[in-house]
C-alpha positions, 0 to 999 in steps of 0.5 A: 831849174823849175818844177815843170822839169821834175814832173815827167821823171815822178809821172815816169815811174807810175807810167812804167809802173802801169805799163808793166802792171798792164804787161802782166794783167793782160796776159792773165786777161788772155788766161782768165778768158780762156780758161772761162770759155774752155771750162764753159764749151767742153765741161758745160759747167755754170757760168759763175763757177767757170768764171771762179776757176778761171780767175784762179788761173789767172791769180797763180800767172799774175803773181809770179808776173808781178813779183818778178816782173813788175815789182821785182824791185819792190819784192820781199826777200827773206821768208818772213816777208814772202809769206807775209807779201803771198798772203796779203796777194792772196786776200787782195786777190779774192777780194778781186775775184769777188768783185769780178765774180760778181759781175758775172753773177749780177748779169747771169743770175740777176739780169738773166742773160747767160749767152756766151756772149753776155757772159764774156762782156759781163766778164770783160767788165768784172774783170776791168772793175777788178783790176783797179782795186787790185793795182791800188791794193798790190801798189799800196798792201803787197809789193812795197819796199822795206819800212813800208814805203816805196822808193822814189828813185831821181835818175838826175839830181835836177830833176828833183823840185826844191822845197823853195822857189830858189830866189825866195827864202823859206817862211820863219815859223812864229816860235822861231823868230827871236822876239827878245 
């Protein structure tokens, strides 16, 4: 069986492994705005410090989502893995914050435009640039497998790509060769 056949499995699990990654960061997008445009309409509070509390929000629903969602399989089990894989969300996470959060503050504070609409577009952006660091650094840091690599799982044994085309043999490397 050829190559071409294995590629829709492999490309598979990272389609599902978006799709549920999109599941959960969309619905702390609907938090994070929601929470940003209620603390900015009723309690008149800064752009930047509004749009801090709400990704805050946001983190605490999207790690219960991820961990027991979107990478159920890959989540630690004993305490000691927890506490590692919580803490390593955590710095991740406000590394995301920051990211997004600086956005906002770039586009309030350094370009001036403070309307409710600017700042949801700002935060729209903040929060799109953020959520590539954090899909890579959840992926790669947080929620890995055992031993630190994540699994690959081959629903059917063909599907997977030999090391060889079938009607070629592997090359013999110079030490192997018998020069005697």
């Amino acid at each position: 069986m050829s190559g071409r056949h294995a590629t829709p499995s492999r490309w598979g699990h990272l389609y599902r492994e978006i799709a549920k990654f999109g599941v959960v960061g969309l619905s702390g997008f609907v938090v994070n705005l929601g929470v940003f445009n209620l603390i900015r309409s009723v309690a008149h509070w800064q752009t930047v410090r509004a749009g801090v509390v709400a990704t805050a929000c946001a983190i605490l629903g999207n790690y219960l989502g991820l961990r027991y969602f979107a990478y159920r399989d890959r989540a630690q089990d004993d305490r000691t893995g927890r506490r590692r894989e919580l803490g390593l969300f955590l710095f991740f996470s406000a590394v995301g914050l920051v990211i997004e959060n600086s956005v906002l503050y770039a586009t309030t504070y350094g370009l001036g435009y403070d309307s409710p609409i600017a700042t949801n577009v700002s935060k729209f952006l903040g929060i799109g640039v953020a959520t590539l660091f954090r899909f890579w650094s959840y992926r790669t840091w947080v929620f890995r497998t055992a031993g630190g690599r994540r699994e690959h799982t081959v629903a059917d044994p063909r599907d997977e790509v030999p090391a060889f085309p079938p009607h070629r043999e592997a090359p013999v490397l110079a030490e192997a060769r018998d020069w005697s």
